[in-house]
KEZA-475616 format. One record per residue: chain; x, y, z of N, C-alpha, C, CB in turn. Coordinates in steps of 0.1 Angstrom, whole numbers, plus 5000, padded with zeros to 4 digits. Glycine has a CB too. Layout:
KEZA-475616
+--------+------+------+------+------+------+------+------+------+------+------+------+------+
! chaine !  n.x !  n.y !  n.z ! ca.x ! ca.y ! ca.z !  c.x !  c.y !  c.z ! cb.x ! cb.y ! cb.z !
+--------+------+------+------+------+------+------+------+------+------+------+------+------+
!      A !    X !    Y !    Z !    X !    Y !    Z !    X !    Y !    Z !    X !    Y !    Z !
...
+--------+------+------+------+------+------+------+------+------+------+------+------+------+
end
This chain:
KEZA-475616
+--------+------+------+------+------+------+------+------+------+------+------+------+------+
! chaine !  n.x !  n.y !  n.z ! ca.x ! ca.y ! ca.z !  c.x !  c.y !  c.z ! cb.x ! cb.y ! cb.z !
+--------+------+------+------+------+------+------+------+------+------+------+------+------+
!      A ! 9917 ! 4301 ! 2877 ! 9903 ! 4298 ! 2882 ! 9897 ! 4311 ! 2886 ! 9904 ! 4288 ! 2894 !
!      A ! 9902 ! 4321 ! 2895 ! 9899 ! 4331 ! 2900 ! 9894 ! 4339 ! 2884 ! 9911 ! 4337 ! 2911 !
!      A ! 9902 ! 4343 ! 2876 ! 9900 ! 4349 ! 2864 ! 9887 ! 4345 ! 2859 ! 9911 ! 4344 ! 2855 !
!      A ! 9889 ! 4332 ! 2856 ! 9874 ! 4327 ! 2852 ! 9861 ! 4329 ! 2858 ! 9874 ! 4316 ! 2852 !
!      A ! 9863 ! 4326 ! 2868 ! 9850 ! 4332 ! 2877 ! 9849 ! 4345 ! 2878 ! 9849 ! 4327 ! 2893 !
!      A ! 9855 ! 4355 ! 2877 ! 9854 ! 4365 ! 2876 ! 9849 ! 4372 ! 2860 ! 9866 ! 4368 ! 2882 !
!      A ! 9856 ! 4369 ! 2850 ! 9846 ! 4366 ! 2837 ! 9833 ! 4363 ! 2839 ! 9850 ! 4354 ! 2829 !
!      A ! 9828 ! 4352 ! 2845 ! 9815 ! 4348 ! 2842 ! 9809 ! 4358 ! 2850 ! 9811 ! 4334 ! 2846 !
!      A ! 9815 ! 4362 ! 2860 ! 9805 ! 4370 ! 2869 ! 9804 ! 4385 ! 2857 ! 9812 ! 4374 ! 2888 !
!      A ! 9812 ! 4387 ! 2857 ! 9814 ! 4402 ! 2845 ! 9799 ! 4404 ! 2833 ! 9831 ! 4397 ! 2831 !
!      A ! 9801 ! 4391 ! 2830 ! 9796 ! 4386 ! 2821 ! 9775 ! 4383 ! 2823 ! 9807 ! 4373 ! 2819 !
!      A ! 9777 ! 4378 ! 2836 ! 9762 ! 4381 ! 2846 ! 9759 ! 4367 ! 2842 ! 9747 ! 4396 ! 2839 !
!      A ! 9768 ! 4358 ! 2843 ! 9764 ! 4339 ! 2841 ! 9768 ! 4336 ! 2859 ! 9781 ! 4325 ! 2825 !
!      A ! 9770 ! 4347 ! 2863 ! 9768 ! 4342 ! 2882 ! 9762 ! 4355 ! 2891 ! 9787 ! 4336 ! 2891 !
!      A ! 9753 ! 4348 ! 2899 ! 9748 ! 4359 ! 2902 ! 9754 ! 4364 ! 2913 ! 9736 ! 4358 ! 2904 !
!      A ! 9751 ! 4378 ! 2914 ! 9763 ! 4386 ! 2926 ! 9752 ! 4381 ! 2941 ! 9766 ! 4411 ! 2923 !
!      A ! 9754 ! 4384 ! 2949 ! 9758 ! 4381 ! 2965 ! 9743 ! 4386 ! 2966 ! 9772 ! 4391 ! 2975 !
!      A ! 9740 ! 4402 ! 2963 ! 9730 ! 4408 ! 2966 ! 9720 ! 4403 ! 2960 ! 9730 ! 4419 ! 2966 !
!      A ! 9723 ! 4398 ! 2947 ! 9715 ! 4390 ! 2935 ! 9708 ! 4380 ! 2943 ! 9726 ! 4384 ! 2921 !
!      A ! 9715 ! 4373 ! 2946 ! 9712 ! 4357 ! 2950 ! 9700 ! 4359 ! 2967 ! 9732 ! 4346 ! 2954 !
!      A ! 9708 ! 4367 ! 2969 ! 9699 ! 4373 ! 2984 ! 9687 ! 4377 ! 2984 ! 9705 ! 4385 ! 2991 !
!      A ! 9686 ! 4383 ! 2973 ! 9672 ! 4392 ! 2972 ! 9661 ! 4386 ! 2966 ! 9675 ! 4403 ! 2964 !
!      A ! 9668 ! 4381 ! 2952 ! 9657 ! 4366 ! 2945 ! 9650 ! 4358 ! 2956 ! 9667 ! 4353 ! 2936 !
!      A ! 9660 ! 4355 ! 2964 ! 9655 ! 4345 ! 2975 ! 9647 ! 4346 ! 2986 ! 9664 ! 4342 ! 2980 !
!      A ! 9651 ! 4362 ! 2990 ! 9641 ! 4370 ! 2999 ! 9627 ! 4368 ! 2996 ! 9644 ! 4384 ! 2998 !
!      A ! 9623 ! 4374 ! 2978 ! 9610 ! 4377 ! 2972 ! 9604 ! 4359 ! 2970 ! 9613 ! 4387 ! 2956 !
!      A ! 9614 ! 4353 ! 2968 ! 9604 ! 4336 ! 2970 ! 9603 ! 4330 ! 2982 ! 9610 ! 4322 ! 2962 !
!      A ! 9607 ! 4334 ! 2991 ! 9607 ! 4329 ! 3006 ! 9593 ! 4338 ! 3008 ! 9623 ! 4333 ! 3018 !
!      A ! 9593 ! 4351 ! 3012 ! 9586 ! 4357 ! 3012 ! 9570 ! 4357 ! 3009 ! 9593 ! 4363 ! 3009 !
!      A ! 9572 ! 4349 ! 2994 ! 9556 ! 4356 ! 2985 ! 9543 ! 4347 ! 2996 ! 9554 ! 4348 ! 2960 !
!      A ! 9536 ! 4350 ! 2992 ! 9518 ! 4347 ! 2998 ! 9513 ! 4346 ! 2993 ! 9509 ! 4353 ! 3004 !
!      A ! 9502 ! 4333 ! 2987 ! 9510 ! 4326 ! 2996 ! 9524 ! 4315 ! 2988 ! 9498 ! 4317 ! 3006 !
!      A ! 9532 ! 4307 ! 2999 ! 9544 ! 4306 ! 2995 ! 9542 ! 4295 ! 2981 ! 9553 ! 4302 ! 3009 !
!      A ! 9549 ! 4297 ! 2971 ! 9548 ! 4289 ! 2960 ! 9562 ! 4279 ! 2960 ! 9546 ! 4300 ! 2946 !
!      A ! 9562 ! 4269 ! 2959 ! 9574 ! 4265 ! 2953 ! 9584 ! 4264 ! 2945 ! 9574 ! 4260 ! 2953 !
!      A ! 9594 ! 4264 ! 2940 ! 9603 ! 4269 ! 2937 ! 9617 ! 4258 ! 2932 ! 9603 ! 4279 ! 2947 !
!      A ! 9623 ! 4261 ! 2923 ! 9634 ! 4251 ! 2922 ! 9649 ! 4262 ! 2916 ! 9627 ! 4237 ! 2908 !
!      A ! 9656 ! 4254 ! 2923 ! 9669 ! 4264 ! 2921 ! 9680 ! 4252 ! 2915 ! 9677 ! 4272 ! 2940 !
!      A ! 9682 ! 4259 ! 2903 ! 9692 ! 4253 ! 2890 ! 9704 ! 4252 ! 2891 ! 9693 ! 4260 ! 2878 !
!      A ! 9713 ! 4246 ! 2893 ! 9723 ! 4250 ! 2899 ! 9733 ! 4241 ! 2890 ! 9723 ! 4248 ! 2914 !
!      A ! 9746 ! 4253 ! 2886 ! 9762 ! 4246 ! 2876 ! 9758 ! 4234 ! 2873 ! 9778 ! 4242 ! 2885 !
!      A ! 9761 ! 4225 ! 2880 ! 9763 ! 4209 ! 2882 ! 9758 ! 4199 ! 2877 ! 9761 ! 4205 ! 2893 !
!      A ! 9745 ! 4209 ! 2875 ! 9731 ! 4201 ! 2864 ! 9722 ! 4194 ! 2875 ! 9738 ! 4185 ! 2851 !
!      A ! 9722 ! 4197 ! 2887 ! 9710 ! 4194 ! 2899 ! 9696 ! 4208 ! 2895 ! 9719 ! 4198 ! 2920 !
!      A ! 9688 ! 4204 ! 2896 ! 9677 ! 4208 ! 2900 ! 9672 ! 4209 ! 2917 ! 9669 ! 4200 ! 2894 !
!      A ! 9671 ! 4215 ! 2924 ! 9671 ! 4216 ! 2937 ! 9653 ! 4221 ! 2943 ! 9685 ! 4227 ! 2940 !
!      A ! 9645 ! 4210 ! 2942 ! 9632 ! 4214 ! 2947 ! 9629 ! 4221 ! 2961 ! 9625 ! 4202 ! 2948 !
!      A ! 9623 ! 4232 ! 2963 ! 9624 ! 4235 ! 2974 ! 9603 ! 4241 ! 2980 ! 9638 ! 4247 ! 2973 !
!      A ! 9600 ! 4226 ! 2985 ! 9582 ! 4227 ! 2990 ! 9582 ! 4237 ! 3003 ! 9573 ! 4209 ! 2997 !
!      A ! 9588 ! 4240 ! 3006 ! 9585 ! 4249 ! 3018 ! 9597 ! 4258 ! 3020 ! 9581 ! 4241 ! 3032 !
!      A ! 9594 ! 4278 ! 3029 ! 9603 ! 4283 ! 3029 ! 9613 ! 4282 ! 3041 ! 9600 ! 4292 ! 3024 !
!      A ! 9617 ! 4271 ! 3036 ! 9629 ! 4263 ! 3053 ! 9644 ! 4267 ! 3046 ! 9628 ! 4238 ! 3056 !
!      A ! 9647 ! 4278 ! 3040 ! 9658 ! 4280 ! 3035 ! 9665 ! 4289 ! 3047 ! 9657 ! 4286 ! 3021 !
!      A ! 9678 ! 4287 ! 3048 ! 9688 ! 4291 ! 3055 ! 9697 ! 4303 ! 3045 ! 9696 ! 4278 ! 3059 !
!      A ! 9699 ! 4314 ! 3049 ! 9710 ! 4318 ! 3034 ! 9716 ! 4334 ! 3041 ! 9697 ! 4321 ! 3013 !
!      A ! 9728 ! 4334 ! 3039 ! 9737 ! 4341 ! 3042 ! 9747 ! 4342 ! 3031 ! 9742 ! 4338 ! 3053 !
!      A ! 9756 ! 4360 ! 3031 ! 9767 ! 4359 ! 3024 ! 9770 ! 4347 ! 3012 ! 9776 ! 4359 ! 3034 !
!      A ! 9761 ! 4351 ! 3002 ! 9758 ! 4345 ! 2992 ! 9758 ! 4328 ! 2992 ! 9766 ! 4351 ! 2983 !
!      A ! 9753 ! 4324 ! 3003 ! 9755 ! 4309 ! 3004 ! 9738 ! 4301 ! 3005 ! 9767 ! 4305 ! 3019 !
!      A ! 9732 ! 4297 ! 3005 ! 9722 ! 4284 ! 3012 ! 9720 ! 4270 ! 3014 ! 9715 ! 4284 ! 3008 !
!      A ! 9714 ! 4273 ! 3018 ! 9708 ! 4256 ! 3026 ! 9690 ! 4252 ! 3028 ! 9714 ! 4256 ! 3046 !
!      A ! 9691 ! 4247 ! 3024 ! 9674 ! 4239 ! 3024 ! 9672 ! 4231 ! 3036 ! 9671 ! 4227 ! 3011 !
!      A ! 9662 ! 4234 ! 3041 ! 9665 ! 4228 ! 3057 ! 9647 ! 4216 ! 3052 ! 9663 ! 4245 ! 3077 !
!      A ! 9654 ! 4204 ! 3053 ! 9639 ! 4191 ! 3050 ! 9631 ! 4197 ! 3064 ! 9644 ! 4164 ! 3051 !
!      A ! 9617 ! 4187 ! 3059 ! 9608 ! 4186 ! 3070 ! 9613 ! 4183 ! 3086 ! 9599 ! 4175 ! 3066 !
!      A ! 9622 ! 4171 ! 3080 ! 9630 ! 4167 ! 3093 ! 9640 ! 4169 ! 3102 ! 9634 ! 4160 ! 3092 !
!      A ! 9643 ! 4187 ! 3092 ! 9652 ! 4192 ! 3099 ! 9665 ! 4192 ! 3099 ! 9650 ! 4190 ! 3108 !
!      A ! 9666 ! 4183 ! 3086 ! 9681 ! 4182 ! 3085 ! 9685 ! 4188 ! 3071 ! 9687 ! 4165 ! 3087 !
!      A ! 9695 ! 4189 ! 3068 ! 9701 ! 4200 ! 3060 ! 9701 ! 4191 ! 3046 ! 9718 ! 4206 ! 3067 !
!      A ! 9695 ! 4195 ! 3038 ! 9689 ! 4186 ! 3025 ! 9698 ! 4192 ! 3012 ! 9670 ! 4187 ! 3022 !
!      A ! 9701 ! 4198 ! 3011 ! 9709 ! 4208 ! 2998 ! 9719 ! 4220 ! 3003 ! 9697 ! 4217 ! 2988 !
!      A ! 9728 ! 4221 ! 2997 ! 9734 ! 4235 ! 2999 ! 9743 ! 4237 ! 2985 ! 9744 ! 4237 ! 3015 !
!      A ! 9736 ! 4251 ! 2985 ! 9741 ! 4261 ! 2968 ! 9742 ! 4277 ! 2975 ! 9723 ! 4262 ! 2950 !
!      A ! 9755 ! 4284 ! 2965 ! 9761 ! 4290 ! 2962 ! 9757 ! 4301 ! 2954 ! 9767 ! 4284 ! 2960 !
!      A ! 9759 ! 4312 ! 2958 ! 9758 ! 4322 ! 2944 ! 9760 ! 4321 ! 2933 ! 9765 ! 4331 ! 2944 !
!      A ! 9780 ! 4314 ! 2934 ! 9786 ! 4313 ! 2921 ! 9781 ! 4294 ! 2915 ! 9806 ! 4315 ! 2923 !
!      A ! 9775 ! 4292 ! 2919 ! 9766 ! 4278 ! 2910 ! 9750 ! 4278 ! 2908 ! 9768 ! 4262 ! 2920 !
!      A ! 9741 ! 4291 ! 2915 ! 9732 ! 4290 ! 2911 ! 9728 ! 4297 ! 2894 ! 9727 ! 4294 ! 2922 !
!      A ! 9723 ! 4288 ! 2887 ! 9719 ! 4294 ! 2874 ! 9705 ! 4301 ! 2873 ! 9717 ! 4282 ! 2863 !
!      A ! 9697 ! 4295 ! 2886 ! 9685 ! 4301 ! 2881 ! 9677 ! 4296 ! 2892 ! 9681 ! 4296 ! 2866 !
!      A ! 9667 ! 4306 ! 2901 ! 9656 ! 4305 ! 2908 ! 9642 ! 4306 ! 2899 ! 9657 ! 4316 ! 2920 !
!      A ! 9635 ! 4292 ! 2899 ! 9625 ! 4290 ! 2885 ! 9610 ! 4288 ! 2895 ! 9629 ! 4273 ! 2872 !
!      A ! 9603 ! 4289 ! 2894 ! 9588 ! 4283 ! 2896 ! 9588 ! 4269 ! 2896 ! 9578 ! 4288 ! 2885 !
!      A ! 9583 ! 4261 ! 2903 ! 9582 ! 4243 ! 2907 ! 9575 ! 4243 ! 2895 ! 9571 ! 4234 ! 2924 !
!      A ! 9586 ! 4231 ! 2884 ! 9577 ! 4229 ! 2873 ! 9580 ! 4212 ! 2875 ! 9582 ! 4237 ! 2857 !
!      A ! 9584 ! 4204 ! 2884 ! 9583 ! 4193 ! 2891 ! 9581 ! 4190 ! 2906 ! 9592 ! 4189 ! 2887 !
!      A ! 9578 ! 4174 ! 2908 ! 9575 ! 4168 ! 2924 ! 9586 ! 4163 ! 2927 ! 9564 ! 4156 ! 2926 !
!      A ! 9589 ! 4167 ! 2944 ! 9601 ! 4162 ! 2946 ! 9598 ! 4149 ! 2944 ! 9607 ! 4164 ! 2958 !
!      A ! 9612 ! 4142 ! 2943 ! 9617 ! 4127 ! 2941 ! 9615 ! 4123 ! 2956 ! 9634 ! 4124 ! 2936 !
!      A ! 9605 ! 4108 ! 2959 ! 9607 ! 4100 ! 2972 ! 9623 ! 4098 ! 2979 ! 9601 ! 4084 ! 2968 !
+--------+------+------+------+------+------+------+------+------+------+------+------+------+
end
């Protein structure tokens, strides 16, 4: 397992720590804030309307309107921080 994930990372199919940190920085960040969807292994799409993200040592969390903890992704499962090309689901 370790082997393998280490391949993919080699390979640039997972993004490194600083990778994932920094992408995230520049879409939390922009002005004004656009939304955003994060792709992730598993085959989830992860909508994110506002920048209520939580994220440390390559990990995050999406924090809802309501304050409660709505998603959490990984370095090694995110595929891809994309531009909102869908509405969240009710």
């Amino acid at each position: 397992m370790i082997q393998a994930v280490r391949r993919m990372y080699e390979e640039g199919l997972i993004m490194s720590v600083e990778q994932f940190e920094r992408e995230l920085r520049l879409l939390l960040r922009a002005e004004p804030f656009q939304p955003f969807e994060v792709v992730v292994s598993d085959g989830r799409t992860i909508y994110v309307d506002e920048p209520a993200v939580a994220f440390g040592g390559g990990r995050g969390g999406f924090i809802g309107p309501d304050e409660q903890l709505v998603e959490f992704f990984d370095c090694e499962n995110v595929i891809e921080f994309r531009p909102a090309t869908m509405e969240p689901r009710s």
